[in-house]
N, C-alpha and C positions, 0 to 999 in steps of 0.2 A: 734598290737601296745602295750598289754599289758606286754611284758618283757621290750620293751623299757621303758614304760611309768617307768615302778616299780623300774627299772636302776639311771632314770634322778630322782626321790622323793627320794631315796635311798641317793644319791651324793647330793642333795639340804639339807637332814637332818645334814649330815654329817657335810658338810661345814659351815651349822647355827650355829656351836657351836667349829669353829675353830676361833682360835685367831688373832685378828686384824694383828699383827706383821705378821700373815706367809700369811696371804690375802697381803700384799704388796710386799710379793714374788711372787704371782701365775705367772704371766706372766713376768718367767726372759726374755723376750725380749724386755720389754721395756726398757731398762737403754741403748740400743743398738742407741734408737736414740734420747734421752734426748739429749736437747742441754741448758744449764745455759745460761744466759745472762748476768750475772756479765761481764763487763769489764774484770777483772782478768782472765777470764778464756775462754780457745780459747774449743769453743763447737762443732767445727767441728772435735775433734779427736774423739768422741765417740764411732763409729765404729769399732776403734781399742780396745775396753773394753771390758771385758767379759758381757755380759749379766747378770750374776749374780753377778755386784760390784753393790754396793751400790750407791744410789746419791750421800754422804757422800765422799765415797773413790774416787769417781768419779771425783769430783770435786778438790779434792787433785791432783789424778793423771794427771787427765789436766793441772795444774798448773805448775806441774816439768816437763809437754813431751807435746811438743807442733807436730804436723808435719804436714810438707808441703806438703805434696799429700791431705789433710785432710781437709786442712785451705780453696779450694778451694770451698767445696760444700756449697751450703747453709744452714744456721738455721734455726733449727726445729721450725715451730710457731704454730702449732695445735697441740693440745693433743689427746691421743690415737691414734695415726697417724705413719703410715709403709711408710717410705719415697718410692717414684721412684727411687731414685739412687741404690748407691753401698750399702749404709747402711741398704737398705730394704732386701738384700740378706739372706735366710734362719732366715727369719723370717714370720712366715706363717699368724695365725691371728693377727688383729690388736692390738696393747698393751694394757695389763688392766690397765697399770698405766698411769696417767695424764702425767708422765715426766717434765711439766711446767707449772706454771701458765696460767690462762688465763686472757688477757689481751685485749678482743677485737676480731672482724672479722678478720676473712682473708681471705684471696683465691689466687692460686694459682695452678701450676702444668703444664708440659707438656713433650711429650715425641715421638722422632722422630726416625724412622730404615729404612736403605736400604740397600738392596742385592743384587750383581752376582752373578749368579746361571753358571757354568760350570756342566749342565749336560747333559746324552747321557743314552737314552730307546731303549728296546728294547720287544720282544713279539713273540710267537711262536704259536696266533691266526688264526684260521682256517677261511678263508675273509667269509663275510658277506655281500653280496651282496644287494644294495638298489638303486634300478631305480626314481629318482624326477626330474620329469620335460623333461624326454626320456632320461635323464644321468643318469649312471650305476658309482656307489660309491662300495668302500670297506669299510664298517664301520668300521673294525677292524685294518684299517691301520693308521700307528703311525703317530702322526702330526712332520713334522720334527723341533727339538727344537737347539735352537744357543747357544750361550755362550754371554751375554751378564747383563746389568743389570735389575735389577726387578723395579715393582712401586713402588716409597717411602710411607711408612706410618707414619701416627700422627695420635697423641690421643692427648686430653686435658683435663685436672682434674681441676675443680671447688671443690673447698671445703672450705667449709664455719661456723667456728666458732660460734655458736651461744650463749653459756652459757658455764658453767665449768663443761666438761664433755658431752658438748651433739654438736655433728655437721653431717652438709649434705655432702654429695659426689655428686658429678655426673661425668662421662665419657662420652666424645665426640670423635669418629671417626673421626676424620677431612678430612682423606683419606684412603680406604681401599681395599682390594684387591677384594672384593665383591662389597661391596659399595663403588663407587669410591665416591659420595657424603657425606654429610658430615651426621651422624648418630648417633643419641645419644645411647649410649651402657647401661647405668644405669641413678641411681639415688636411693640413701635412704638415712635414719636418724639412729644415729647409738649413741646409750644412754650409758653414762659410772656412770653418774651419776644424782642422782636425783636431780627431777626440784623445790621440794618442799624439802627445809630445816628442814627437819624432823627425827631425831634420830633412829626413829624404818629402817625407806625407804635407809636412807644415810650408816645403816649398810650394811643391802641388798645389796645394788648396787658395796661396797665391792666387792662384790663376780660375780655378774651378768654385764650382757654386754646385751643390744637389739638390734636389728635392723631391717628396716622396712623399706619398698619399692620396687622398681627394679632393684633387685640387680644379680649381680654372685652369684650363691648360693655355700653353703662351703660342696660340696659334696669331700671330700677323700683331699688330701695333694697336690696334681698334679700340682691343678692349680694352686698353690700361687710361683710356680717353673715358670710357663710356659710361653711363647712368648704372650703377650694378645694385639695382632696388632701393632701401632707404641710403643710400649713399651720391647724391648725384651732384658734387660740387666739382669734380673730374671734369664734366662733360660741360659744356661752354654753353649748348642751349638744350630744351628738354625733352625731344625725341631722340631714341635711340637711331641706327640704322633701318633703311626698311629692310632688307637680306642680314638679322644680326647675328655675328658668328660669337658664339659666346659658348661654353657647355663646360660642363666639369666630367672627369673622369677620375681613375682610378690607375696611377701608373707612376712613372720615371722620368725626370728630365735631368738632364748633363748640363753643364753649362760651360763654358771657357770664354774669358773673356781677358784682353788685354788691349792696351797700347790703342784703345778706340775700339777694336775690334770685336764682334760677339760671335761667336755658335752656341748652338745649343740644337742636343740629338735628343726626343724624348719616344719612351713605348707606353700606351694605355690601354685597356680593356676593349676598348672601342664606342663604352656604352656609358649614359652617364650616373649608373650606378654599378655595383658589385651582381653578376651574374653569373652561374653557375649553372643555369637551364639552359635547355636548348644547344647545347656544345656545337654541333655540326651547321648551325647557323652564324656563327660569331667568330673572329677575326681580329687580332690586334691591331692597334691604328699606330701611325709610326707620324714621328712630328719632327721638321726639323726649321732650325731658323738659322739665319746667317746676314748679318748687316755691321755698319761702321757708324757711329755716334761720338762725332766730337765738336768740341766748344772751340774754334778757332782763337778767340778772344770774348773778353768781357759783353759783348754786343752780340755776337754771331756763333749761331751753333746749326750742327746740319748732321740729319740722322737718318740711313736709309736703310731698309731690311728688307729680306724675301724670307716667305714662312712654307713650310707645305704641308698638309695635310693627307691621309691616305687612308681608309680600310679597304678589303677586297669583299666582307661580309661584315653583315651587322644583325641583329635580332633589330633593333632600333635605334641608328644612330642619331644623333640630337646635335652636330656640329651647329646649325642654324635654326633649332628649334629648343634650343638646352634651356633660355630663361625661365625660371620659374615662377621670376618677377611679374612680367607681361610687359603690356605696353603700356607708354602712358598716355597714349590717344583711345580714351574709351568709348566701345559701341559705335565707332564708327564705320560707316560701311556695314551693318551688322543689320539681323533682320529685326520683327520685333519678338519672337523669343529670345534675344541674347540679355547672357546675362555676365555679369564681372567675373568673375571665374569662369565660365567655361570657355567665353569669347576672352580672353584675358590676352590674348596677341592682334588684338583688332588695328588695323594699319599698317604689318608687317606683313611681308610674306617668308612661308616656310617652306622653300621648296621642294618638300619630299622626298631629298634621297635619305633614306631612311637604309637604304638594304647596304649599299656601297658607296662612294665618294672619294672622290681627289680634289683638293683645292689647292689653290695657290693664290697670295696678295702680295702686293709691293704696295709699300709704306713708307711714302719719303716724309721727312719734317726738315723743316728747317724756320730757322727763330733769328730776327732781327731787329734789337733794342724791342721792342714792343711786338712788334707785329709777326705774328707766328702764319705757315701753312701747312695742313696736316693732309695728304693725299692717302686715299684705299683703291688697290686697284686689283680687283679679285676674279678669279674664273674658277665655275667651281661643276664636276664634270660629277653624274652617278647615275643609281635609280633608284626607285623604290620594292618592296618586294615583290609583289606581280607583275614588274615588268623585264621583259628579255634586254632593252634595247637602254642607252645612258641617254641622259638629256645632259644640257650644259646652262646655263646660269652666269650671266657677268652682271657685275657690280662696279661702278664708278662712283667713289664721292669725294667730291673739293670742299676745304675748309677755311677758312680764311679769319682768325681772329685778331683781336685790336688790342693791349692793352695798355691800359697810362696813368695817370695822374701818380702820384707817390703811392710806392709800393703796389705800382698796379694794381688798385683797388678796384676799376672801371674797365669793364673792357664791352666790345660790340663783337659779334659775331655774326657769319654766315655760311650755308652749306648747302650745297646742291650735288643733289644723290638720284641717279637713275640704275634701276634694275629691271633686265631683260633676259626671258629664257620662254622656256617649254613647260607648260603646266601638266602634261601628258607627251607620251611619246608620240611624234607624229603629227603633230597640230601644230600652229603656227605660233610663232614667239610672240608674248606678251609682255609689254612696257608700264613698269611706274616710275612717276619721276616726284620728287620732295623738291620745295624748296623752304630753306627757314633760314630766319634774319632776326639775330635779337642784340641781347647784353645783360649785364649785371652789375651787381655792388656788393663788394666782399665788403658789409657792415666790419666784421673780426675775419681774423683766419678761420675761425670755424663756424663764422656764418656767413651764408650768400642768397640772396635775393636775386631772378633772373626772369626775364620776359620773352617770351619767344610768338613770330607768329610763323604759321606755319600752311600750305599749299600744296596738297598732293592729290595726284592724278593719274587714274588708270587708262591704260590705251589697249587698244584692241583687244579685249576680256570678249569672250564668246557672247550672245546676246542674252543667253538663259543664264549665266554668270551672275550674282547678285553685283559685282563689281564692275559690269559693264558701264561705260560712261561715267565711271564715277568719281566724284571727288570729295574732299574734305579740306576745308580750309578754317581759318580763324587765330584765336590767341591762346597762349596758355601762362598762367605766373605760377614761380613754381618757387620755395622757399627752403635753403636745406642748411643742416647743422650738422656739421662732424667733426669728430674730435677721437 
């Protein structure tokens, strides 16, 4: 932890003695969802501004350009706040800048997806033969899957204003593809500014962001892209990753952020609830991230980050098994006992470090007039609890999307994601690779329409493997609203 540590004091000395004026640049993503409340000035075109205008200019240019795909979403009432709609898009953490007064509580949020799945598996597993109850099953044989629709999902967002600069979040599962009940996903407090009116603290806070609770923790760039259950207007087409790092814990994150620059040092339980059992099994997980995020000009922006990840013990860590959502490729590859909840990660893999884990991703972006590229490039090293020995795990995915017509309404997309490791210690590495190619139509901001097809493919899975030889290809149209 000592390079880290020396990294994060290094960029806090730095920043101590940067000047006020470029602390209200650090985070050019907030002016993306400032909304004025003057009368005069119609606050839903924001979206369409660079990130890097000014409030100032901002407020001019809404004045002269009003538009009506724009005028439909609603206004921003919380500070520091990444909307659910179209305006939250590639914008990763939340803004350092207030964007609006505070005038009071609020709360709000919610956010709804459903999908037809048009797909068709297949498998070149050697049967597996299991006798219960004097019947003789194949386990390796493929459950047969239809063309039909999926289960709808909701989330609901509580967020609650409490002073200038300080508010709670929470997420609620409403309906999920694991939990079909209704499941609280988070909850924390998230500090922009100080509580105490104090010169020396109100400099500070300048620069720093906290947060605290049970939260998604900000491992690598992925998630703030990704489908996070009824919420999936983020994510350009409709499968998640196959390796998805996602999980919530219970912990700390620091943040500093200036002049383009970010850090952020966080500590968590390790586990992705609140545990107290088993002491001599469990271990704090230590996060840290460090990357540059700026808008060079109105057309061009370039954002690159390393994140790392770490427990030395875990009772059951969930870093790439935390969704509680699932997947949205259902029963595929699955046998014919499966069923929606229990197969509910069907088309991902989880790769069992459960006991210990080190990860590491690089996540470049970069954005030009339209055409955006989002890169994952992950190594992620552990084991599970019976084993002595680490296995390792890399992850590759390119992203490539399109968008255009006024207010980018339209865009295409494409991603191609291969994952490669050890299923056991000792056995030879096994390969999946996705490809998907779609697009959509943001009818409103808070509604979008998207089509995706999609081709995945197992290589060398053992032959007794239900995944041996196998694939899954087809379409899926998936429909989401959030606001």
């Amino acid at each position: 932890m000592k390079p880290r540590f020396l990294v994060l004091t290094a960029l806090l000395a730095t920043v101590a003695y940067a000047p006020t004026a470029s602390a209200q640049e650090t985070s050019k993503l907030n002016v993306a969802i400032v909304a004025p409340r003057p009368a005069t000035i119609d606050t839903s075109v924001v979206a369409a501004v660079p990130e890097s205008t000014t409030t100032d200019t901002l407020k001019k240019a809404t004045i002269k350009r009003k538009s009506s795909f724009l005028s439909t979403a609603p206004g921003i009432e919380m500070q520091n706040y990444r909307p659910e709609d179209k305006r939250g898009i590639n914008v990763f953490e939340a803004p350092k800048d207030e964007g609006i007064g505070y005038d009071g509580f609020k709360l709000w949020g919610a956010a709804f997806t459903q999908q037809f799945q048009g797909l068709d598996h297949s498998n070149t597993a050697a049967p597996v033969l299991v006798t219960t109850a004097g019947v003789t099953t194949n386990a390796n044989q493929l459950i047969r899957v239809g063309h039909g629709p999926n289960n709808a999902t909701a989330n609901l967002y509580l967020n609650g204003q409490l002073a200038r600069g300080i508010r709670v979040a929470m997420t609620t599962y409403s309906s999920a593809r694991h939990h079909n009940e209704t499941w609280v996903k988070d909850g924390y407090l998230l500090v922009d500014a100080s509580p105490i009116d104090w010169a020396p603290l109100n400099n500070i806070m300048k620069y720093v962001t906290i947060r605290a609770g049970h939260f998604e923790i900000n491992y690598g760039d992925a998630h703030f892209r990704r489908t996070d259950n009824g919420n999936s207007i983020r994510n350009p087409l409709v499968g998640n990753y196959i390796m998805d790092a996602f999980t919530t814990e219970v912990g700390g994150e620091v943040y500093v952020r200036a002049n383009g620059f970010i850090a952020m040092a966080g500590v968590t339980g390790g586990e992705s609830r609140g545990m107290i059992a088993n002491p001599q099994r469990r271990a704090p997980s230590f996060l840290t991230k460090i990357g540059y995020d700026k808008k060079f000009s109105d057309d061009f922006r370039f954002r690159l980050t390393g994140s790392e990840y770490a427990t030395s013990s875990s009772v059951s860590n969930t870093l790439f098994s935390g969704d509680r959502a699932g997947s949205r490729y259902y029963d595929v590859l699955q046998n014919t006992t499966s069923s929606e909840t229990a197969q509910a990660w069907s088309g991902a893999i989880q790769p069992g470090l459960a006991n210990s884990i080190h990860s590491y991703v690089i996540n470049p972006f970069v954005q030009f007039h339209g055409l955006e590229f989002f890169g994952n490039f992950e190594r992620a090293k552990g084991r599970a609890q019976a084993e002595t020995a680490n296995r390792t795990w890399n992850q590759n995915v390119e992203e490539v999307v399109y968008r255009f017509l006024p207010d980018q309404r339209l865009y295409v997309a494409a991603r191609y994601n291969t994952v490669k490791g050890q299923l056991t210690v000792g056995t030879p590495d096994v390969t999946v690779k996705r490809s998907q190619i779609g697009g959509g139509w943001f009818i409103t901001p808070n509604l979008l329409t998207k089509i995706e097809y999609v081709n995945q493919k197992y290589l060398d899975f053992p032959t007794t493997d239900i995944r041996n030889g196998g694939q899954f290809k087809g379409f899926m149209v998936e429909g989401a609203v959030s606001f």
